[in-house]
N, C-alpha and C positions, 0 to 999 in steps of 0.2 A: 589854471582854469581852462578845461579846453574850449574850442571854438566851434562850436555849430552853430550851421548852418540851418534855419527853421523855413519850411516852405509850405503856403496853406494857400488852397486853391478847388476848396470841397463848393465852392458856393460862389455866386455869382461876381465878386468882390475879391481878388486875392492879398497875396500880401507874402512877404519877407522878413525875419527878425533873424538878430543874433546878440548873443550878450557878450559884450569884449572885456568882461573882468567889473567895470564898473558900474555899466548902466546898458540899457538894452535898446539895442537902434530895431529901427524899424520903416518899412515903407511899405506904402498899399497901395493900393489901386483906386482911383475916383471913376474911374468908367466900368461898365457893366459886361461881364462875361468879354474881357480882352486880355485873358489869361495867355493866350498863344503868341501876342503879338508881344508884348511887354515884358513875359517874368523874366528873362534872359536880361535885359538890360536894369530891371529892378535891384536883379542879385548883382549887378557888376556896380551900380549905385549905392547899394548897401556895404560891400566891400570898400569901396573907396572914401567913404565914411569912417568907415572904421580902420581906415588905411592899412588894412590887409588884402593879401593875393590870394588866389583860391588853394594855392598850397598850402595854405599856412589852417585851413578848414582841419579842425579833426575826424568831424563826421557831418553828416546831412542829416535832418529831420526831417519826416514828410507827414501831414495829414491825408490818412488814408481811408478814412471815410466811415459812416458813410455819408453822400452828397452827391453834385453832380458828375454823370457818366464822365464828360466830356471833363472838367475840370478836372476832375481827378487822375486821369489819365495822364491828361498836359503837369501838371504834379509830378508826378512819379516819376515819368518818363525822364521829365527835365533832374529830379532828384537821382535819376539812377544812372544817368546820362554822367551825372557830377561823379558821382561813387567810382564808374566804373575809369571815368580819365584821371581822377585824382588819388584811386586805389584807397577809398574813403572808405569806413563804414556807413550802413542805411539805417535810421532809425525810425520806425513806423508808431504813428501816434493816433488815438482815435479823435477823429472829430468832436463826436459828443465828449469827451470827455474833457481835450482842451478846453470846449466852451463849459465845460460847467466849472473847471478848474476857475475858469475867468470870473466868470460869474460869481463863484464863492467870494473869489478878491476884490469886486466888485459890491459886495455889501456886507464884510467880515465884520466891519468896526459900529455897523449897525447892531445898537441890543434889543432890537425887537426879534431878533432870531437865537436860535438856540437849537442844543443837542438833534432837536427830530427835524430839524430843516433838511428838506429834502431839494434837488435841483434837477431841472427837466430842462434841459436843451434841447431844441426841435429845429431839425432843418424839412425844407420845403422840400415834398416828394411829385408836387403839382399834382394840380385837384383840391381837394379835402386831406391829402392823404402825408402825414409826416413822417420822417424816422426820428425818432425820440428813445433815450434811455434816461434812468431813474440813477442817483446818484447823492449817499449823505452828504455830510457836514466834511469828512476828510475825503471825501471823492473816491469812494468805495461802488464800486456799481453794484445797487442791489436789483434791480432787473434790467433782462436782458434787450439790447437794442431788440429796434423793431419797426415796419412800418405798418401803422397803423393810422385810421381814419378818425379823427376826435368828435365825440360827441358831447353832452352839456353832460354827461353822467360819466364820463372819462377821470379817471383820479379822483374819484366819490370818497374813496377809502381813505387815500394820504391827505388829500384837503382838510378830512374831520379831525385828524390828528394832529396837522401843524400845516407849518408853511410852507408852500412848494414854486420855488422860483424857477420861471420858465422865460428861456431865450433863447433867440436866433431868431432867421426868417420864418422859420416853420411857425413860433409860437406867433407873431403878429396875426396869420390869418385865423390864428383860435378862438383869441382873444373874447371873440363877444361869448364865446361858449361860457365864459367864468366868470362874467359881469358881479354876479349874484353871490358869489364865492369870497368872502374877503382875506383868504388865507391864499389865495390863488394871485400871486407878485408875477408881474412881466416885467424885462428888465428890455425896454423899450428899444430898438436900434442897437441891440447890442447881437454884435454877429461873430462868428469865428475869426482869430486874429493868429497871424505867427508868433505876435508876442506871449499869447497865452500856451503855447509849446514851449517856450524857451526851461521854464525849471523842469518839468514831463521829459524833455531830455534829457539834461542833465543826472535825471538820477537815472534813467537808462542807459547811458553814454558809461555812467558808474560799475553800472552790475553788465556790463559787456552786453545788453540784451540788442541784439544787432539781428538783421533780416538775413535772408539769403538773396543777395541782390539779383540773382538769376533768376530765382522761382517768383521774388514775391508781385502781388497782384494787392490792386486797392479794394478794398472792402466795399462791393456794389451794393450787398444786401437785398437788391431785384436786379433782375434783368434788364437788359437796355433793350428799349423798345422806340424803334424811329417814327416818327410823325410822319402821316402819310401824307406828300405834297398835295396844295388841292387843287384840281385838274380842273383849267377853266375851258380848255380847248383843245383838239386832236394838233391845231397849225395854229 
């Protein structure tokens, strides 16, 4: 069984997983957006856990977004940082998709769902505005990420058909859009996790599907655009 190495850091919350053959360690974060000061010492924490050295890594997983600018970068960097000292492969994993994966496992053994259950993980693009992708029952994406603004008439169409399970930070702020909706599930507090990477690698770790550690870039999906300081005084 190889050993990856799972690193998620798309959202304000990070975290670390790896599965050692038996069961799957993990460590997160309790403080908010302190991605840069901690994940270094997270992953040498999670190692020692599993009482493995970073040689003994077969590859690194990264959540590549999309999600925050800044997160995501401190990700990557830190994941490619690993690749390139430990002569690792890079495995790139989609945010939305880990969390719907999670999500699925999160209410599989539930018989209120079936065949046309659909899953919407949404992260927070601040403002109104989320990146959200659609996603069946075997976590097939049937449409394409996106950031879009939610309105009460958003998912008109899949709500009338079945049930559309929506999470992450993104989906908490929608929430009152679907009050009215009863096919329309949130799965409350439930956010992107390393843990939910850990099988998503493994069957890529499988079929060799590896990045090119030089070129690759996290999936922004917008533009970073900086906050303009606000200027109280010249002195």
């Amino acid at each position: 069984m190889p050993l990856i190495l799972n690193i998620e850091t798309a959202t304000q919350y990070c975290s670390v997983a790896l599965f050692d053959g038996n069961r799957t360690l993990l460590e997160q974060s309790k403080e908010k957006n302190a991605h840069a000061e901690i994940i270094t010492a997270m992953i040498e924490k999670l190692l020692i856990e599993a009482g493995a050295i970073p040689s003994m890594l077969d590859a690194v997983a990264v959540s590549m977004g999309p999600g925050s600018y800044t997160g995501l970068r401190i990700g990557v960097s830190t994941a490619k940082g690993l690749c390139y000292a430990l002569d690792k492969p890079l495995i790139a994993i989609s945010t939305l998709q880990a969390l719907a994966y999670g999500s699925r496992n999160h209410i599989k053994n539930n018989p209120e769902y079936s065949e046309n259950t659909l899953f919407c993980p949404m992260i927070d693009a601040r403002r109104m505005e989320v990146y959200s992708a659609l996603f069946d029952i075997n976590i097939r994406q049937v449409r394409e990420t996106k950031a879009e603004i939610i309105t009460e008439n958003s998912f008109s169409e899949e709500l009338q058909l079945g049930h559309v399970i929506f999470s992450g930070d993104g989906a908490t702020k929608c929430k009152s859009f679907f009050k009215q909706k009863p096919n329309a599930i949130f799965l409350d507090d439930f956010l992107p996790s390393a843990r939910f990477m850990v099988e998503i690698a493994l069957k890529k770790y499988n079929k060799n599907a590896f990045e090119d550690i030089a070129y690759f870039e996290p999936f922004y999906l917008k533009d970073f655009i900086a906050a303009k300081p606000k200027v109280k005084g010249l002195y």
